[in-house]
C-alpha positions as CSV (number, residue, x, y, z in Angstrom):
1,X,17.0,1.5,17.1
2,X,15.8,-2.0,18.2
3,X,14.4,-5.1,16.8
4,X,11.4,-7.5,17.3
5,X,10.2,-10.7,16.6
6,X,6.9,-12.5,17.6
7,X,4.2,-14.9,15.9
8,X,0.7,-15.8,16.5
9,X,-0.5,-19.3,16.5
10,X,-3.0,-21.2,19.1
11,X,0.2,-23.9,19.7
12,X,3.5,-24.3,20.1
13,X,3.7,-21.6,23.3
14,X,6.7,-23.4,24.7
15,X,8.3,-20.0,26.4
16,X,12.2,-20.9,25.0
17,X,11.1,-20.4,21.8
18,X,9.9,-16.7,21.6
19,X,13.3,-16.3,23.5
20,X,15.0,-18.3,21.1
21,X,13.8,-16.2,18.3
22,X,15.2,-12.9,20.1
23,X,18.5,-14.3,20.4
24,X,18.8,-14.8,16.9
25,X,18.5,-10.5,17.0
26,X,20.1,-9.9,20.4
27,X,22.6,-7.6,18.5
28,X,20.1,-5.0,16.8
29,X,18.9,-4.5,21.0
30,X,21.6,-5.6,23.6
31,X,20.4,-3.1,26.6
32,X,17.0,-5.1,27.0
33,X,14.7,-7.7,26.4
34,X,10.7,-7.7,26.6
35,X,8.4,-10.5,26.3
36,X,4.6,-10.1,25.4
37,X,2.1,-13.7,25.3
38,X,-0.9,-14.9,25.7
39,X,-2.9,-17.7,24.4
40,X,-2.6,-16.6,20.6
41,X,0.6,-14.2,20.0
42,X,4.3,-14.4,21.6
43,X,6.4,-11.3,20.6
44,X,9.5,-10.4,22.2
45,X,11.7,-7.1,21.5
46,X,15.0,-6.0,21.8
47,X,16.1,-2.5,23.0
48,X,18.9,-0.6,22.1
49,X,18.5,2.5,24.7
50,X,18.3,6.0,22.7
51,X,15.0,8.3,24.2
52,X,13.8,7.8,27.4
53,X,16.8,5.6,28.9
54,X,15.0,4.4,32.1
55,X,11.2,4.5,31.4
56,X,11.6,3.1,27.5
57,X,11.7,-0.1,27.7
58,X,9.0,-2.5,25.3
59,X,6.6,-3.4,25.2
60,X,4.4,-0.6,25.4
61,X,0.8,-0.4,26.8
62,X,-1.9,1.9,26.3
63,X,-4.4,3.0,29.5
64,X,-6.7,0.5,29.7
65,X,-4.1,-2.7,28.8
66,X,-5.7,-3.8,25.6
67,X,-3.4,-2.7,23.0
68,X,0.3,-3.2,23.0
69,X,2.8,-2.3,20.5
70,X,6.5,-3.3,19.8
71,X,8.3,-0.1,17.8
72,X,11.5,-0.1,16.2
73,X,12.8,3.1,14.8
74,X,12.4,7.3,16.3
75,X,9.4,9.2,15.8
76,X,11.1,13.1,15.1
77,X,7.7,15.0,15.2
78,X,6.2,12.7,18.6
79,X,6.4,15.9,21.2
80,X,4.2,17.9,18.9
81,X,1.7,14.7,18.5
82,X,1.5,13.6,21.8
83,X,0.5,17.4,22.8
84,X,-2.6,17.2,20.3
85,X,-3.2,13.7,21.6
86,X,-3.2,15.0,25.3
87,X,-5.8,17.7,24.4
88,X,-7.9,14.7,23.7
89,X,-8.1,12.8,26.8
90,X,-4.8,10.2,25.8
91,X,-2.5,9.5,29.3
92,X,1.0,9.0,29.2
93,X,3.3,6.9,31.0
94,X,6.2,7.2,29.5
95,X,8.5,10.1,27.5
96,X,8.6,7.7,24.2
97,X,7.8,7.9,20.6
98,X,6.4,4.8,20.7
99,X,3.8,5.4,23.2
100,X,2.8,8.0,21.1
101,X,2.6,5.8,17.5
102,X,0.0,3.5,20.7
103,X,-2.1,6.6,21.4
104,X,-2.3,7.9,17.8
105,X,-3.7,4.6,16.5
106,X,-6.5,4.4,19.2
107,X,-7.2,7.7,18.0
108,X,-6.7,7.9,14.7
109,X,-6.2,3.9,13.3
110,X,-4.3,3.6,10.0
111,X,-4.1,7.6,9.5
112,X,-1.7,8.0,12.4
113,X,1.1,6.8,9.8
114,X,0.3,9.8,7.4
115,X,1.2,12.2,11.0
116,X,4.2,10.6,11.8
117,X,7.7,12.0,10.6
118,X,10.6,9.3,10.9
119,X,11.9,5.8,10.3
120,X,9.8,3.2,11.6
121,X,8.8,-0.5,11.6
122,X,6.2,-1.3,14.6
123,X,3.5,-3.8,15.7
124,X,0.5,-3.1,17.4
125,X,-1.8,-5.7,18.7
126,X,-5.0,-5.3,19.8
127,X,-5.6,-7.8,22.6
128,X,-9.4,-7.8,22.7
129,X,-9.8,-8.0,19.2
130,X,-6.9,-10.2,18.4
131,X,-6.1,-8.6,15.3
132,X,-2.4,-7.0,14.6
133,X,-1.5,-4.1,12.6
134,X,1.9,-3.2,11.6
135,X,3.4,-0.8,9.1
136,X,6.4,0.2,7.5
137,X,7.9,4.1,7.0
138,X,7.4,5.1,3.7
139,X,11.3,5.0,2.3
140,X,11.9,1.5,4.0
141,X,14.8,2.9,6.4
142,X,13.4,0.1,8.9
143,X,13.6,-3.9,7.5
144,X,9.6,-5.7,8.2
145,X,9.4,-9.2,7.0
146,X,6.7,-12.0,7.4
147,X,5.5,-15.3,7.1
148,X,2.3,-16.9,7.1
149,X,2.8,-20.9,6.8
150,X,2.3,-23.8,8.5
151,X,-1.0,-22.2,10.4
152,X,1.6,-20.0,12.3
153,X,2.1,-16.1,11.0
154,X,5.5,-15.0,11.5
155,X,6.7,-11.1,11.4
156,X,9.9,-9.6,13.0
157,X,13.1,-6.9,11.9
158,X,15.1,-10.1,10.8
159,X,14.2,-13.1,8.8
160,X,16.9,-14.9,11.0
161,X,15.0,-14.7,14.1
162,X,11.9,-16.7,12.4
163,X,14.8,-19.7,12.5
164,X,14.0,-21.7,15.7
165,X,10.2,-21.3,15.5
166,X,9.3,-25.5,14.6
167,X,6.8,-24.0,12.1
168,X,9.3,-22.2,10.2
169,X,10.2,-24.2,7.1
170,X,13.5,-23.0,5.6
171,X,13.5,-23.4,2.3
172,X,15.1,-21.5,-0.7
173,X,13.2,-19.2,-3.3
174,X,14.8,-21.0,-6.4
175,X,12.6,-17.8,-8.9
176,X,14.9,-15.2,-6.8
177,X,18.3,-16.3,-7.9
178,X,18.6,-15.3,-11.7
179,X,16.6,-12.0,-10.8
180,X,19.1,-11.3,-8.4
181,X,22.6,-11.8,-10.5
182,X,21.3,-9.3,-12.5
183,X,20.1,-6.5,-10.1
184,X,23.0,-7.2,-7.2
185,X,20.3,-7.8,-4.6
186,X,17.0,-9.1,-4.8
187,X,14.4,-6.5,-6.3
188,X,11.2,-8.7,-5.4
189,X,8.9,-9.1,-2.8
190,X,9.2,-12.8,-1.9
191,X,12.6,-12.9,-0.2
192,X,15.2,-15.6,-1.0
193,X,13.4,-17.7,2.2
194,X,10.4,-19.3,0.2
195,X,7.1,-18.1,1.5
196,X,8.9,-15.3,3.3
197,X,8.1,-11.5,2.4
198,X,9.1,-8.0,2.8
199,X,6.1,-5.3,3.6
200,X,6.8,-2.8,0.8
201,X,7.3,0.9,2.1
202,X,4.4,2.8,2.8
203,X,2.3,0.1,3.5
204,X,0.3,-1.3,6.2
205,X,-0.4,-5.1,7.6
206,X,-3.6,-6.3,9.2
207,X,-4.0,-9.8,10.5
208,X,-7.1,-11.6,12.3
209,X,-8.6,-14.7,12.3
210,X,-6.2,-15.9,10.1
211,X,-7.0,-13.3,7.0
212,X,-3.9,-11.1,6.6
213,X,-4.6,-7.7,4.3
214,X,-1.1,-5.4,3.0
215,X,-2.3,-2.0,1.7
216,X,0.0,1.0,0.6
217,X,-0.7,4.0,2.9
218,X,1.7,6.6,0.9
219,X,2.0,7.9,-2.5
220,X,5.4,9.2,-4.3
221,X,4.3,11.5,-7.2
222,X,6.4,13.7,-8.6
223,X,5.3,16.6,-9.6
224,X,8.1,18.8,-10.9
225,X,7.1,22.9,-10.4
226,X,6.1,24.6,-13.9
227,X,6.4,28.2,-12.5
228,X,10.0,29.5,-13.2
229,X,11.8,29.5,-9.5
230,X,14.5,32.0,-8.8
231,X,17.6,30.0,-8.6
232,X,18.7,31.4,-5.0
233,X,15.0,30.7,-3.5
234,X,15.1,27.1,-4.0
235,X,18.6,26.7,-3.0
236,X,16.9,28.9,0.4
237,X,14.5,26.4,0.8
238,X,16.5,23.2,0.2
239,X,19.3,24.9,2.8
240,X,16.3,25.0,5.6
241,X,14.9,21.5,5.2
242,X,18.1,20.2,5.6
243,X,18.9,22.3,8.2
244,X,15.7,21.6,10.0
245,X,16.3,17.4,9.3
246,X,19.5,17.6,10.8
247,X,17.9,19.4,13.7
248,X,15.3,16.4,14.3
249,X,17.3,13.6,13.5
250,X,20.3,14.5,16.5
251,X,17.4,14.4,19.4
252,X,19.2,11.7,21.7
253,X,19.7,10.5,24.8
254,X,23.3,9.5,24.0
255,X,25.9,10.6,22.2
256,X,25.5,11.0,18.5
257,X,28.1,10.8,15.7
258,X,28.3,11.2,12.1
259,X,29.6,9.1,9.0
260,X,31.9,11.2,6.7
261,X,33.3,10.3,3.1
262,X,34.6,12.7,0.8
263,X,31.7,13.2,-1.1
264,X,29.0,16.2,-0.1
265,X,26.3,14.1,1.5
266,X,28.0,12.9,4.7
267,X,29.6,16.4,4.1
268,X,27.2,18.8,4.1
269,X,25.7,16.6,7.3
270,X,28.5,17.0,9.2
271,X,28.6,20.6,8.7
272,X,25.2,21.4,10.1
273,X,25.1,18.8,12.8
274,X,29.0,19.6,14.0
275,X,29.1,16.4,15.9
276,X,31.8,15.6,17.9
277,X,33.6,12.9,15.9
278,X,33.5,11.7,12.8
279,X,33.9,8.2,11.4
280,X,35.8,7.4,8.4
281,X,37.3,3.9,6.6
282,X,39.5,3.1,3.8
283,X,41.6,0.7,1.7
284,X,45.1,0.1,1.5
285,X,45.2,0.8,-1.9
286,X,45.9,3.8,-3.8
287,X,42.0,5.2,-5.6
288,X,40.4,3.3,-2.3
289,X,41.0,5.7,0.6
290,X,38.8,8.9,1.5
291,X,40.4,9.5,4.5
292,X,42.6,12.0,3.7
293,X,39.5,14.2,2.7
294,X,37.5,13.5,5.7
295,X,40.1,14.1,8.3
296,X,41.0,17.8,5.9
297,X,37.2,18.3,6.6
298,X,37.2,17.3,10.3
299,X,40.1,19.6,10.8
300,X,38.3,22.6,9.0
301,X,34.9,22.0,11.2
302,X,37.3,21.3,14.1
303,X,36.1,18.0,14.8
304,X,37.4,14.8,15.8
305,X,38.0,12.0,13.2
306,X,38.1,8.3,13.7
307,X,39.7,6.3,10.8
308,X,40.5,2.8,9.8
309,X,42.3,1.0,7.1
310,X,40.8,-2.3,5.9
311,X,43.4,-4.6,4.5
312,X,42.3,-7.4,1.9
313,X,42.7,-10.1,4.8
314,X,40.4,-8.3,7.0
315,X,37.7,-7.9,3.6
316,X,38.0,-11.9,3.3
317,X,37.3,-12.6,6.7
318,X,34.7,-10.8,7.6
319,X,32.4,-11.1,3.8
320,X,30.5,-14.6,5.7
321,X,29.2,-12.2,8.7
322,X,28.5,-10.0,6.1
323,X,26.1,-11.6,4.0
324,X,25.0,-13.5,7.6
325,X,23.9,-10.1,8.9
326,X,21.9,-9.2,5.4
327,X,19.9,-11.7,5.4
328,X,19.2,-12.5,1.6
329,X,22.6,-12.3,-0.6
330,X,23.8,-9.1,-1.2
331,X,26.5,-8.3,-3.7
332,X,26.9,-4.5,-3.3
333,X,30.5,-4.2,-2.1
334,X,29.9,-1.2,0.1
335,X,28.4,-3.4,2.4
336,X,32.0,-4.6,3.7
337,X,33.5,-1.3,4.5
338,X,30.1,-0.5,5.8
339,X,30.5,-2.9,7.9
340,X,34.0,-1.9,9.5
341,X,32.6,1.6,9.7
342,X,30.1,0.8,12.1
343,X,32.4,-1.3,14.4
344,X,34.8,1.2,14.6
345,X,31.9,3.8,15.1
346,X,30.3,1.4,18.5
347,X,33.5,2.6,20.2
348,X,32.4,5.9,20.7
349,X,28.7,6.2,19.7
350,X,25.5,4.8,19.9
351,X,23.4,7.4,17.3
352,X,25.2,8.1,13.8
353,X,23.8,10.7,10.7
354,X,24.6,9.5,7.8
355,X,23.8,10.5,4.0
356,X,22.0,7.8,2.5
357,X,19.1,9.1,0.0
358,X,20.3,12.7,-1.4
359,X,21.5,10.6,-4.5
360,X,17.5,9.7,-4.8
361,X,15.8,12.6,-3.9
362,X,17.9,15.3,-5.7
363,X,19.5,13.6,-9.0
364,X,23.1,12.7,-8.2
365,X,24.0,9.4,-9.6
366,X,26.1,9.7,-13.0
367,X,23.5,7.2,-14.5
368,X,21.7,10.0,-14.4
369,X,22.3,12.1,-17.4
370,X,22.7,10.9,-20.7
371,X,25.4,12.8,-22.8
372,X,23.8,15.1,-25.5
373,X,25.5,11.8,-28.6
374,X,23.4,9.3,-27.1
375,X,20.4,11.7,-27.1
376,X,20.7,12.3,-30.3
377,X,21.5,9.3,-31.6
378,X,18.0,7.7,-30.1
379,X,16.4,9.6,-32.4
380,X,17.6,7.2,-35.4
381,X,15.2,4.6,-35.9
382,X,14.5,1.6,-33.4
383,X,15.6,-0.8,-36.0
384,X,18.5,0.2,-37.0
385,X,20.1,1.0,-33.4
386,X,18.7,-2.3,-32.1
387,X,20.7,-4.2,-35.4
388,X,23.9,-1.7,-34.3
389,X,22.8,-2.7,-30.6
390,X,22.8,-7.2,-31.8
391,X,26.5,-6.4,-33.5
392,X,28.1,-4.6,-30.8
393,X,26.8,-7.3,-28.1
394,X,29.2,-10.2,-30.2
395,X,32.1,-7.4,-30.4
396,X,34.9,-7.6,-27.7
397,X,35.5,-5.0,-25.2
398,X,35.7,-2.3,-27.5
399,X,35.9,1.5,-26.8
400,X,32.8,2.2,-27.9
401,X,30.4,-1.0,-27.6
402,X,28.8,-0.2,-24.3
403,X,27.2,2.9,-26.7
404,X,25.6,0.7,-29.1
405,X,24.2,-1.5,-26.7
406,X,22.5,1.4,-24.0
407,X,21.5,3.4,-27.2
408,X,19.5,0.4,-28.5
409,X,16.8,0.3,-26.3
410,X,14.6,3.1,-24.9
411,X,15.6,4.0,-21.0
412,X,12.3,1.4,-20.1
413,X,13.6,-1.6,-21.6
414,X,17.7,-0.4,-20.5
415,X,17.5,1.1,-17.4
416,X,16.8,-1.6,-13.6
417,X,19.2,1.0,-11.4
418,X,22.2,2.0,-10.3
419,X,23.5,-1.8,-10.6
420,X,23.4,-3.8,-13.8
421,X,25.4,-7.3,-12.9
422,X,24.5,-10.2,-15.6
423,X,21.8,-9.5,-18.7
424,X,18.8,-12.0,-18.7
425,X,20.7,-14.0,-20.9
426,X,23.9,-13.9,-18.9
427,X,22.3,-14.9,-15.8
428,X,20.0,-17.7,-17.2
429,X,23.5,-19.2,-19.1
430,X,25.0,-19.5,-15.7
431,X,22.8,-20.7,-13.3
432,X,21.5,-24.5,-13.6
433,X,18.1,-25.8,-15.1
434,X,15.9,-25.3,-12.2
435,X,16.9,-21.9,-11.7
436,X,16.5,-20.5,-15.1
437,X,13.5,-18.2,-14.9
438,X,11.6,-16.4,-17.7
439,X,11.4,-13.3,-15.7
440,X,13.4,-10.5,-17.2
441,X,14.3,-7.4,-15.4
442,X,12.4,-5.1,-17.3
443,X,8.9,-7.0,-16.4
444,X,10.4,-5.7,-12.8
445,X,11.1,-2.2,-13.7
446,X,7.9,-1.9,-16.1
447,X,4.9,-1.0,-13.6
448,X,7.2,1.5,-12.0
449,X,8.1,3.3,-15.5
450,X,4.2,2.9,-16.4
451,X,3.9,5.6,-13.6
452,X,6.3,8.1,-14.4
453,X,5.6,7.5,-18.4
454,X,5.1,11.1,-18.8
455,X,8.3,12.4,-17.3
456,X,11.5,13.4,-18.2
457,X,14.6,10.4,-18.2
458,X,16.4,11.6,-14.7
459,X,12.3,11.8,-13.0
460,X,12.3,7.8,-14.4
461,X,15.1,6.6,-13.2
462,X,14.5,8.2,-9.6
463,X,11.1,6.9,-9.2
464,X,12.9,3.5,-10.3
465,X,15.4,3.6,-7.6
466,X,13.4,4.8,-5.3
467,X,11.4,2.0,-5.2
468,X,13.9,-0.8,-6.0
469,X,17.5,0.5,-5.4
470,X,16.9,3.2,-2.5
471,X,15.0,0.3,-0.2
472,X,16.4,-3.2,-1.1
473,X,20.2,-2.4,-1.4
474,X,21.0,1.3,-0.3
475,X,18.9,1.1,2.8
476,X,19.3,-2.4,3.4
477,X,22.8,-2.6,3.8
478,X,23.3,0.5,5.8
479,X,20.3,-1.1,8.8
480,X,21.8,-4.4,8.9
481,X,25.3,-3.3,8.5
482,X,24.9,-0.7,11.6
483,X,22.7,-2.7,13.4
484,X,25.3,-5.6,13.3
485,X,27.0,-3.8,15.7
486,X,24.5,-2.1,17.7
487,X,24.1,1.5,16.2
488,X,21.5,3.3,15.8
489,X,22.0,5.0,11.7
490,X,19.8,8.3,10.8
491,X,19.3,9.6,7.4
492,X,18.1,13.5,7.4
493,X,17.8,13.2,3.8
494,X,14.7,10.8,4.1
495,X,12.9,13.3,5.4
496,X,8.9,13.8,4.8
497,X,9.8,17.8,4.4
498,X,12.2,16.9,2.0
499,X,11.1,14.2,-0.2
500,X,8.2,17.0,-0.6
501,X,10.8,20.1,-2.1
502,X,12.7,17.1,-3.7
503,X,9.5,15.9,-5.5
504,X,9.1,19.6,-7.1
505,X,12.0,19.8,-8.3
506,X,12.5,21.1,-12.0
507,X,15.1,18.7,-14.2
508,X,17.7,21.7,-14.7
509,X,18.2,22.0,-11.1
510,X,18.6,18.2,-10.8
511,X,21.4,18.3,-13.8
512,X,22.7,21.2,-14.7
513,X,26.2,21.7,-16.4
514,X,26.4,18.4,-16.0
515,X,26.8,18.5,-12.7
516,X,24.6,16.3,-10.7
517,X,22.6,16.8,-7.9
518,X,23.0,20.8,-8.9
519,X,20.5,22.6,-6.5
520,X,22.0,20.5,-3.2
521,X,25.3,21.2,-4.5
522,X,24.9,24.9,-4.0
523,X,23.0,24.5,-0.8
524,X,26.0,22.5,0.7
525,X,28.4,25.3,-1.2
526,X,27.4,27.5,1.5
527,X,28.6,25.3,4.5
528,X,31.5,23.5,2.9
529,X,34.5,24.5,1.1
530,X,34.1,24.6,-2.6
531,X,36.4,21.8,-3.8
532,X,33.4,19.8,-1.9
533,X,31.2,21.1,-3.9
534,X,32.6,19.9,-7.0
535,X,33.4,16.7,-5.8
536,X,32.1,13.4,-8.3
537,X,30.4,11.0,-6.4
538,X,32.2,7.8,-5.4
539,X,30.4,5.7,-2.7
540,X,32.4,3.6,-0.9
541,X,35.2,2.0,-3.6
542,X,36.3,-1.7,-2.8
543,X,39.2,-2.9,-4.7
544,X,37.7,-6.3,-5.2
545,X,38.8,-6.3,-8.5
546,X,42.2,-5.7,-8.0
547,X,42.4,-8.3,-4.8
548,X,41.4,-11.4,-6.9
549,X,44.2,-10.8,-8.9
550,X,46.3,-11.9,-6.3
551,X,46.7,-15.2,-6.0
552,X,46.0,-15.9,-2.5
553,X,42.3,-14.3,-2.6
554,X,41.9,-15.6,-6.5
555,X,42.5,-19.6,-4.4
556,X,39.9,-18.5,-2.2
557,X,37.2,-17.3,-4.6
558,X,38.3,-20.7,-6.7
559,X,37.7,-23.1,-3.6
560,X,33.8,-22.0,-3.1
561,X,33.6,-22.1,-6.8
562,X,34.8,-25.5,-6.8
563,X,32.8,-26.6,-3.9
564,X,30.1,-29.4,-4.7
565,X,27.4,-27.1,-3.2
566,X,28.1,-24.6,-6.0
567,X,27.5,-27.2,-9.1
568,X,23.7,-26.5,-7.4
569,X,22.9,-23.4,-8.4
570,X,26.0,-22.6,-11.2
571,X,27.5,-23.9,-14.1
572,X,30.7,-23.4,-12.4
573,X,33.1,-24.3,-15.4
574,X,31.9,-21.1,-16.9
575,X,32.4,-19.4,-13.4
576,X,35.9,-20.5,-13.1
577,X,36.6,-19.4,-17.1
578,X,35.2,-16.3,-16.0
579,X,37.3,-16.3,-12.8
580,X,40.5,-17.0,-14.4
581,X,40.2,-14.7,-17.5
582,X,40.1,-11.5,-14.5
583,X,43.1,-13.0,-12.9
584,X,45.4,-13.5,-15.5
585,X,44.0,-9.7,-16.9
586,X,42.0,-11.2,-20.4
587,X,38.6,-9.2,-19.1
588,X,37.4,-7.6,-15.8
589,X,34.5,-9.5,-14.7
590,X,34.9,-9.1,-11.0
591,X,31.3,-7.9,-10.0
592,X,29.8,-10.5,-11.9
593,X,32.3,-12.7,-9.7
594,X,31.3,-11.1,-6.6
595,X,27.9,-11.5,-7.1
596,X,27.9,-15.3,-7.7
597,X,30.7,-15.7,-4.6
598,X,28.6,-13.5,-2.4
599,X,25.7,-15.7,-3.1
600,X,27.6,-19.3,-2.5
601,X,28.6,-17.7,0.8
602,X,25.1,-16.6,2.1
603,X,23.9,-20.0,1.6
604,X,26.8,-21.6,3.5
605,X,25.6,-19.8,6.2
606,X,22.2,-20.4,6.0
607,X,21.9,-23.9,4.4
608,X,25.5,-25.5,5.1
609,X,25.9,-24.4,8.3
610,X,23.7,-24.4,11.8
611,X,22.4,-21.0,12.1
């Protein structure tokens, strides 16, 4: 797991500044750093040492000197692609991956990427031909951003590291704000850095002569299996991909470890991988801590455990390097005890597994299923649940309201993912003039629901999230969270094998009983103990809610509120209303607090303050 940064322009080659711009990532690579130039591209890459310890080191050359790539990621099928690329005249220098991803696109250009298996983000440039070519894996495990202003392109793992180039003209996206207080994070392609953007999974980059191209390389379709499947051959088959994942993703030079909640994703991981610790974090308060689970577990397995309490001090203090190390804002509060995980994981490891995706691939959010009432009552006509849908919104919080309102609308005009902050309405009420935007979350959603118009609801919903939720939150946070401090994180779930089973996948064994993620369930049943297997899912609970009660953190939220930056972006009497009516217990609002506060603390960093 590494990082890279580089640009290409005919000026500005004043050496400090391509060293400069690594700094600004010195933390996702601190064993090593390697500089490429010339008269039209600095790049320089950081290395954090996993395969290949002494000959590993980037950048990378191919045999005659005229190629050179900068790779940031593992490559779990490389041995078995470098052989074929041997048999065809290729020499190797080194043991790496990455010399391999070099070797495969002189041989095979763009249609390397539909050989490799693994998480990756790389750059090759060819120097004859001056033209660069980078892509992107196709669940976006590994962060690529660019920038092509000023006469100067810009691409790298981190939009900080763009920072000290003199081309680079920080400026905010003012269309991303309102989009983003709705969905948590921001679902779009231009990042919250004007003229800054993220390459989309699957896709490809070519730049030369100044023309840059993005093409998508991969395509998700599912295509759920018609012929009846036995049950106990499925369940088989999902029990060997994992098993075989979990297989590819421990190859390391260094120790490896594992994240472990109480849910059955990190479980089932642990069970088949067996590492030797286990990493686990917690709150203070009661309903927050999944601890106790994880260390019964680690006992069972007899392995180590590692655990950590986070107190409500330590959440405070540590939420500006949070949304610092993101990037863009990011209000999913997972991110924070992420964030402790992975420091108290550096102690011991360098290589974690981790169970990011299963959710995605197999069905296991509870947003999921709808309950057989609602299904039902959409069958009444549009009309009359959109009139029901109008009353309940002016009713107060009401047992029963939130059903009106979701069974108004059809799941393409309701449904943006797994996180559903502020309405279009709410957000464009809050923010100031210049930010209102007549972009509305379902002109986000729509082109992915156009593709999946023939499936059933749960099928929606994942090919939704897997393009919106799965790369710009899930897998966002957990890179720049682990790579804050230096670790490498694997997800054997996001797995090419796997996706392909997942993608067959009939609804029933999705939901069934109403039991989510059903067919994984009973492939884990067989390696953990069964009150694992009937676990709910949680994710990682943050008692925000409950902490801005108190009036020492409810001060603190106030003050930033308060602050004459804020009156920017937010009408910030309505935030404070909405503020005090959590404290003194009238509503609970707190994610829609978060959100803004998390926001109002990612531009201190990168607006207020020298960064």
């Amino acid at each position: 797991m590494c990082g890279f940064v580089g640009y290409i322009n005919k000026k500005n080659k004043d050496k400090q500044v391509i060293r400069d711009m690594s700094n600004k990532i010195i933390h996702r690579g601190p064993d090593s750093e390697g500089i490429y130039e010339d008269e039209t591209i600095q790049m320089a890459f950081r290395r954090l040492s996993i395969i290949d310890l002494a000959g590993g080191s980037q950048p990378i050359y191919n045999e005659n000197k005229n190629m050179v790539i900068l790779f940031n990621g593992e490559i779990y099928n490389f041995q078995e692609i470098r052989e074929d690329l041997e048999e065809k005249g290729h020499i190797f220098t080194t043991k790496t991956d990455t010399e391999v991803i070099l070797h495969g696109y002189e041989e095979y250009q763009e249609k390397i990427l539909d050989k490799l298996r693994g998480m990756y983000a790389f750059v090759i440039y060819n120097i004859r031909e001056k033209e660069l070519f980078a892509a992107r894996d196709i669940f976006g495990i590994k962060p690529f951003y660019y920038a092509n202003m000023n006469g100067t392109l810009f691409f790298g793992s981190e939009i900080k590291s763009f920072l000290p180039h003199p081309d680079f003209k920080k400026q905010l996206n003012e269309q991303a704000l309102k989009t983003y207080l709705t969905f948590q994070y921001n679902p779009m392609e231009e990042t919250f850095f004007k003229e800054v953007y993220k390459l989309k999974p699957g896709h490809y980059l070519k730049y030369q002569n100044g023309n840059l191209t993005t093409r998508p390389y991969f395509n998700l379709e599912f295509k759920p299996n018609e012929e009846k499947i036995q049950e106990e051959d499925l369940v088989k088959q999902i029990s060997n991909e994992v098993a075989k994942s979990v297989e590819a993703h421990k190859i390391s030079d260094v120790k490896v470890g594992a994240f472990l909640s109480s849910g059955i994703d990190s479980s089932y991981i642990v069970s088949i991988l067996k590492p030797n610790e286990t990493f686990t974090v917690g709150f203070e308060q009661n309903g927050y801590n999944e601890i106790e689970p994880a260390k019964q577990l680690s006992k069972i397995l007899d392995i180590k455990n590692e655990d950590k309490v986070i107190s409500a001090e330590e959440f405070f203090k540590v939420l500006p390097k949070v949304q610092y190390h993101s990037d863009e804002p990011h209000a999913n509060l997972s991110s924070v005890p992420l964030y402790f995980l992975s420091e108290l994981t550096r102690k011991d490891v360098t290589v974690v597994l981790s169970g990011e995706g299963a959710d995605e691939l197999f069905g296991g959010y509870q947003t999921y299923p709808e309950s057989k009432v609602i299904t039902a009552y959409r069958h009444l006509p549009k009309w009359l649940r959109r009139l029901n849908g109008k009353i309940a919104r002016k009713l107060p919080d009401i047992k029963g309201k939130q059903f009106f309102i979701r069974g108004a609308e059809n799941i393409e005009e309701s449904y943006i993912g797994q996180a559903k902050v502020y309405t279009d309405e709410e957000a464009n009420n809050i923010v100031n003039d210049k930010y209102k935007t007549d972009i509305k979350a379902k002109d986000i959603t729509r082109p992915y629901f156009e593709k999946v118009k023939d499936l059933d609801d749960v099928t929606k919903k994942q090919y939704v999230d897997m393009f919106l939720w799965l790369p710009n939150d899930i897998l966002l946070k957990a890179d720049k969270m682990t790579m804050a401090h230096s670790i490498e994180l694997r997800v054997p779930y996001l797995d090419k094998e796997i996706l392909k089973l997942a993608l067959t996948l009939p609804k029933e064994y999705k939901i069934k009983n109403n039991l989510s993620k059903y067919a994984l369930r009973k492939a884990a049943s067989k390696k953990i103990p069964q009150e694992w297997f009937d676990r709910p899912k949680l994710g990682f609970l943050v008692p925000f809610k409950d902490f801005i009660k108190e009036e020492k953190y409810y001060n603190l939220v106030k003050k930033e509120f308060e602050a004459d930056y804020a009156k920017e972006f937010f009408d910030t009497k309505k935030l404070i209303e909405m503020l005090d009516n959590h404290y003194q217990g009238k509503e609970q609002t707190h994610r829609k607090i978060y959100t803004a506060y998390a926001f109002l603390l990612w531009y201190k960093e990168y607006f207020k303050s020298a960064v």
